[in-house]
N, C-alpha and C positions, 0 to 999 in steps of 0.2 A: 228729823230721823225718829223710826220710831223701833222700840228696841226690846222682845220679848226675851225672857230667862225663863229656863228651867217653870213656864207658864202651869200652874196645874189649878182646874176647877172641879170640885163635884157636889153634886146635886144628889141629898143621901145616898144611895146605893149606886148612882151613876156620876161616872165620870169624864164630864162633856169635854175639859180640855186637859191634856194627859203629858208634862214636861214639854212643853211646848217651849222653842227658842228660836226666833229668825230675829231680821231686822229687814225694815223699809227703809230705805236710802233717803236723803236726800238730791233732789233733779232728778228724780226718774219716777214712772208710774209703774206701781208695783199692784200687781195682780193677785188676789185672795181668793184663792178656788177650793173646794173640796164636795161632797158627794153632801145632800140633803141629811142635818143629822152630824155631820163631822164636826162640829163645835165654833163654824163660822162668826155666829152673830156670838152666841157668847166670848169670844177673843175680843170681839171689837166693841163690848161691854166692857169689858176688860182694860181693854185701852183706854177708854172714858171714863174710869172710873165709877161706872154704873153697878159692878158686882166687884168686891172684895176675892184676889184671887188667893186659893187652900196655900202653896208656895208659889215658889217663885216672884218675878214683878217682872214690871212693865215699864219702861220709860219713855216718852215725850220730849225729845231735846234734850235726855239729859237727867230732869225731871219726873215723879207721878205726876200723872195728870191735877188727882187733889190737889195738889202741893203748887199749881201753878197760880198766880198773881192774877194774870188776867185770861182766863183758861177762853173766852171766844175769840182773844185775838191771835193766841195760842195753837188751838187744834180749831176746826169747824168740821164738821159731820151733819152727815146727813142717814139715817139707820130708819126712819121709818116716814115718808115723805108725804102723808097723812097726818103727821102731827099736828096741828093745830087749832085753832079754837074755828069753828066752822060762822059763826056770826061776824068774825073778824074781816077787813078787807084785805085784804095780800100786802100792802104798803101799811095798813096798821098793826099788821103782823110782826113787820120787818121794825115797824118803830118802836113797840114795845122791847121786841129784842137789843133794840139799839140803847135805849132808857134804861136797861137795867143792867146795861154792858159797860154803862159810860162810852158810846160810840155814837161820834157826833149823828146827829138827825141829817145829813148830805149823802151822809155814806147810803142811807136807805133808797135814793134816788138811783146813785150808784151803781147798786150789784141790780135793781129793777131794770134800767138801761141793759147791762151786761147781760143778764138772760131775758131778754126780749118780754119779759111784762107790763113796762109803763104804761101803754092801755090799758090793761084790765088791772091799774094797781088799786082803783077805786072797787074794786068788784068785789063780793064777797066770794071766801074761800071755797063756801058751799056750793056756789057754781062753778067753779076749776076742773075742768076737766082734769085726768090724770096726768096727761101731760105739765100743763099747768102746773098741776102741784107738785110734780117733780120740778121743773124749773124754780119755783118758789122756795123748797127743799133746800135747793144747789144756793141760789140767792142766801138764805140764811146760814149756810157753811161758809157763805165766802164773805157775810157781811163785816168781821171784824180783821178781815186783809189780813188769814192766819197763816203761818207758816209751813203746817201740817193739815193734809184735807182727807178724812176718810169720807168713804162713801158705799151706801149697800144697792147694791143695783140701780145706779144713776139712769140708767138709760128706759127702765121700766114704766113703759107707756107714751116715749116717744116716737113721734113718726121717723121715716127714715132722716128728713132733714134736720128732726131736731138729736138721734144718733151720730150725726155727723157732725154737728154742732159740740156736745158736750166730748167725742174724743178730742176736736180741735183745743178744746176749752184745757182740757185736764193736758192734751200735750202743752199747752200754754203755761201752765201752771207749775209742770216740772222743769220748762227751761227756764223758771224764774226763778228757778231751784229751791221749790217748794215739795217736801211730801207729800206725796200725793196715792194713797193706800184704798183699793176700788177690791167690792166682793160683788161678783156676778154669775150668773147662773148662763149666760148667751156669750157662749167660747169664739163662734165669729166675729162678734164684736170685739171680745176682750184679746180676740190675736192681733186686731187692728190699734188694739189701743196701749195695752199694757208693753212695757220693756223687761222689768225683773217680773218674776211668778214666786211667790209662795204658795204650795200644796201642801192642803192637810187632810188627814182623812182617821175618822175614829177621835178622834184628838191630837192627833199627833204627825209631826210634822213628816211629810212623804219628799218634799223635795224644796227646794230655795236656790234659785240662779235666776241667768237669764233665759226670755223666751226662745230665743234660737238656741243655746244647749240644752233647754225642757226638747223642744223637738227633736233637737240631732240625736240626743242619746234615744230617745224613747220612742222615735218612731223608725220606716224601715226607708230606707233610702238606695236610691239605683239610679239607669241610666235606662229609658226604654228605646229602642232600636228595632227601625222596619226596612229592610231590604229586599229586593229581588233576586239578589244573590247571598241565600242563606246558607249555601252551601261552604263558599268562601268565609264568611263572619266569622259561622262555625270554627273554620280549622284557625285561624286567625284568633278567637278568643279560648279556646282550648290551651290550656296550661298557664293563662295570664289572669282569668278572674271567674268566679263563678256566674251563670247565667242559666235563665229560662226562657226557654221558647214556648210560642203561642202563632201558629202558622208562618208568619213573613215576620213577626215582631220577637223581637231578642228583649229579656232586663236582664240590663247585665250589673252587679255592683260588685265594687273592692275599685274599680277605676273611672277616674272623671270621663268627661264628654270629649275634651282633648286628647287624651290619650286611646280610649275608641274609633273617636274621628283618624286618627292619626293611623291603628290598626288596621280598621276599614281601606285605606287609601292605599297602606302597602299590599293589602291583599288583591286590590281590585274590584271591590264591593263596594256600589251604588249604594251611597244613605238616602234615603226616604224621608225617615226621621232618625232625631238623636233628641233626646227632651231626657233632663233630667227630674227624676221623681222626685220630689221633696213630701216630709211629712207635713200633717194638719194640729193644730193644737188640741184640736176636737177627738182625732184619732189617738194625740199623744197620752193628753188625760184619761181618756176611756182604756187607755192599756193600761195606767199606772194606778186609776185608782177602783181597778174591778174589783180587787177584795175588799173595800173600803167601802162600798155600799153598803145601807143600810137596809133597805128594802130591795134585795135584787130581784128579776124576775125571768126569767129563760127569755130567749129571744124567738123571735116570732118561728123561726123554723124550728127550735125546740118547741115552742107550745103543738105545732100543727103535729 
């Protein structure tokens, strides 16, 4: 578990993260979103112990990260997936880390199997494509079998197979009931992957639940309905729920598709369709964190 207080960091006259307080669960994969600028990477500094935060703290199990024994078997992260010594090969990467971790030299074989590198473990780093070095990245978080896994945009430079790969991986990881704490910038993916959301924006925390109540609350939800007897629907949804027309197609919300369908039937009006609208995480964010931009810019029919 990973467990922010009363979080505050500034950087002389600016102040990247501003009372900042959630917690990442254990078994679930918790999603770290907020607007370029919103004090993402420095929180997860924070976490690691990489920057000393003005108040508040942070804990790790329990624990600072400092203050942990064996801090790779502890947390693993992955923050910049380019790190490492470019003359190195991918498996002398991994044993270095391993030698200075006290983590037996098998394990390095291990997490190379696990993200599909064992061929190119003799390789150097300097020819890894990106993908590559993000799987190499993910390998060294997972090399000391830690209980807590952060990671900043894991999926950065993979093809779609290897996208569908690391959500498999990290849902893996939370039903092992491992923390599992992911910052990404591609909302399609991370509606496919993430269960809890932390949003932050400015520094400061905008929202903390799950992904289905991030959407339910924040985005707009209906019922779309096409008949040929609009006439009927009409007098039928009149005084029951509010709706808008659009030629033969009704949205109606305040009531389920059941209870429509059920409308429809007593009035005598043919459904066409009945599809309920559900929001997008894409849409949900972009509504919650429009004044949380840092750089906003009119949108294309405002600029024209």
């Amino acid at each position: 578990m990973i467990e922010a207080t009363a979080l505050t960091k500034r950087y002389g006259a600016t102040t990247a993260v501003n009372d900042l307080t959630f917690t990442a669960r254990s078994g679930r994969v918790t999603g770290f979103l907020g607007p370029n600028g919103a004090g993402k990477s420095t929180t997860m500094r924070l976490i690691l112990g990489l920057d000393r935060p003005d108040a508040g703290r942070v804990l790790v199990d329990g624990v600072p990260y400092r203050e942990l024994r064996d801090p790779l078997r502890t947390v693993g992260a992955m923050l910049d997936a380019t790190w490492r010594h470019p003359g190195r090969s991918g498996r002398d990467h991994l044993r270095w880390l391993a030698a200075t971790n006290g983590i037996p030299a098998k394990r390095v074989e291990e997490v190379l199997t696990l993200v599909g590198l064992t061929s190119v473990g003799k390789t150097r780093v300097l020819q890894y494509s990106l993908g590559m070095q993000q799987r190499l990245g993910i390998a060294a978080a997972l090399l000391g079998d830690p209980r807590v896994l952060l990671f900043d945009e894991p999926v950065n430079g993979l093809d779609p197979e290897g996208m569908a790969w690391i959500r498999q991986l990290l849902h893996a990881l939370a039903a092992e009931g491992r923390t599992v704490f992911v910052s990404s910038h591609l909302l399609p993916e991370m509606a496919q992957t993430a269960q809890d959301l932390v949003v932050i924006g400015r520094g400061r925390l905008i929202y903390q639940g799950t992904m289905e109540e991030f959407i339910a609350q924040t985005s707009e939800h209906g019922v779309r309905v096409r008949t040929p007897h609009a006439d009927r629907l009409r007098a039928a949804l009149t005084g029951q729920a509010e709706f808008t027309e659009t030629g033969d197609a009704f949205v109606v919300s305040g009531l389920d598709s059941d209870r429509i369908g059920q409308l429809a039937f007593d009035a005598g009006a043919t459904l066409h369709e009945l599809s309920p609208i559900t929001g997008s995480l894409e849409q949900a964010y972009l509504d919650l964190t429009r004044d949380a931009v840092e750089f906003a810019v009119p949108s294309p029919e405002a600029a024209r």
